[in-house]
C-alpha positions, -999 to 999 in steps of 0.1 A, spaced: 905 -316 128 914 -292 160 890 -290 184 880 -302 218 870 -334 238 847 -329 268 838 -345 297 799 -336 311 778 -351 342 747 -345 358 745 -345 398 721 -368 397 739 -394 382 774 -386 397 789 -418 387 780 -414 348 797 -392 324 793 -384 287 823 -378 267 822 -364 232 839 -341 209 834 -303 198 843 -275 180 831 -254 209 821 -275 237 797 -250 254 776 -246 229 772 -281 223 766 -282 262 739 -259 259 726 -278 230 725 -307 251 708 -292 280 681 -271 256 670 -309 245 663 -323 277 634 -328 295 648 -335 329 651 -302 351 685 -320 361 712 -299 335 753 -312 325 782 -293 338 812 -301 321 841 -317 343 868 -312 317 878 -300 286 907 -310 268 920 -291 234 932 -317 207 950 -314 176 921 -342 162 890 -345 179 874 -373 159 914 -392 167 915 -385 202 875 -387 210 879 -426 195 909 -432 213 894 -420 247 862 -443 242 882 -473 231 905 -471 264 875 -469 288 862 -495 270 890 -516 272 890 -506 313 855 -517 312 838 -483 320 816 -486 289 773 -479 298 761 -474 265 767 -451 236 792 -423 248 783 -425 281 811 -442 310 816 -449 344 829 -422 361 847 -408 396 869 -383 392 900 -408 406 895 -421 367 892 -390 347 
């Protein structure tokens, strides 16, 4: 299915990033940020278009996992050199 994987981080965590997938990633991103409790909010750091987002969202966490950038969940190490 079409749609989009994202890339999101909080400032104060600058070396953690979540990646998921969307249909439209800024409303998920709001989604995300109206469920927190922490006054710290996600900004994205990329969005990529895909032609499947469930495909390409697996394939992306599989990789970092590989490269042992794994945390927990969908949540990786991150610096933008690896993005």
């Amino acid at each position: 299915m079409s749609g989009f994987v994202y890339c999101i981080g909080r400032d104060d965590k600058p070396t953690v990033c979540k990646i998921g997938k969307s249909k439209d990633p800024y409303i998920r991103l709001q989604g995300i940020n109206s469920s927190r409790e922490s006054d710290e909010v996600y900004h994205v750091e990329f969005i990529m278009r895909v032609p499947d987002h469930d495909v390409s969202e697996v394939a992306i966490h599989d990789t970092l996992k590989e490269e042992g950038l794994h945390i927990e969940k969908e949540f990786f190490k991150y610096s933008k050199n690896n993005v």
